[in-house]
C-alpha positions in Angstrom: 103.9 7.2 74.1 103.3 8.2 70.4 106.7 8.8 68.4 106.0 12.7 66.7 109.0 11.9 64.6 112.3 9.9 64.2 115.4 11.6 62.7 118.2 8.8 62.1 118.3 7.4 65.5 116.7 10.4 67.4 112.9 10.0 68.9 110.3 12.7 69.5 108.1 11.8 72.3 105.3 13.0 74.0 103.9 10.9 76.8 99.7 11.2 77.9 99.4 12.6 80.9 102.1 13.6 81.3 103.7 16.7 84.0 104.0 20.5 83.7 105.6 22.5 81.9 104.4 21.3 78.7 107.3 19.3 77.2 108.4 16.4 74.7 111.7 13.9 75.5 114.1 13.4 73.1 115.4 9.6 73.3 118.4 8.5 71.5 119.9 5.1 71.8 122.3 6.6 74.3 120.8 9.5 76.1 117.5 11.0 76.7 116.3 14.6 77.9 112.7 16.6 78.3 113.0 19.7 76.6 110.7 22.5 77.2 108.1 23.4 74.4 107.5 27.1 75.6 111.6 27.8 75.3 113.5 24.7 73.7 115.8 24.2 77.4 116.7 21.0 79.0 114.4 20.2 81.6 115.8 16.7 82.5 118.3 14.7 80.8 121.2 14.8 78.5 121.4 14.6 75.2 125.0 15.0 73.0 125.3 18.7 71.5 124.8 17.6 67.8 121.5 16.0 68.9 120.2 18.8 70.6 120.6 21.1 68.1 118.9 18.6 65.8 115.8 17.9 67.9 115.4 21.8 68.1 116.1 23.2 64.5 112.8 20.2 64.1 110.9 21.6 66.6 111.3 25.3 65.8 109.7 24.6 62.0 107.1 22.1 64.1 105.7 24.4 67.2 102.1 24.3 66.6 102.2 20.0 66.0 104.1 20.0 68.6 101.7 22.0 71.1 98.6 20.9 69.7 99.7 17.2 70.6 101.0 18.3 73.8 97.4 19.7 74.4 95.7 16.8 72.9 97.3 14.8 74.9 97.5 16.2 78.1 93.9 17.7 78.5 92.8 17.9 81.8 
């Protein structure tokens, strides 16, 4: 599963083949969570507030990268 980024201790994951709705996980050393791409919720998972909010203030400035690995990855 390729690491998109790493912020401090916080991972941005996409797996390959990987389940709908198009998502990545966040992993930190204590929790882990699959947020959607098309709104920025918590599918699955936890994750502590401040982590959250850092994952998706990312993710908001990297949308395309984001769904263009998403699609890369997950072509069917």
């Amino acid at each position: 599963m390729p690491t998109i980024v790493q912020l401090g201790n916080l991972k941005i994951q996409l797996y390959a083949d990987d389940h709908n709705p198009p998502h990545f996980h966040v992993v930190t050393p204590d929790h882990d969570a699959q947020v959607s791409i098309s709104d920025l919720s918590i599918l699955r998972g936890s994750l502590r507030r401040s982590d959250y909010e850092q994952a998706v203030a990312w993710a908001r400035e990297h949308m395309k990268e984001i769904s263009d690995e998403w699609n890369r990855l997950n072509h069917r």
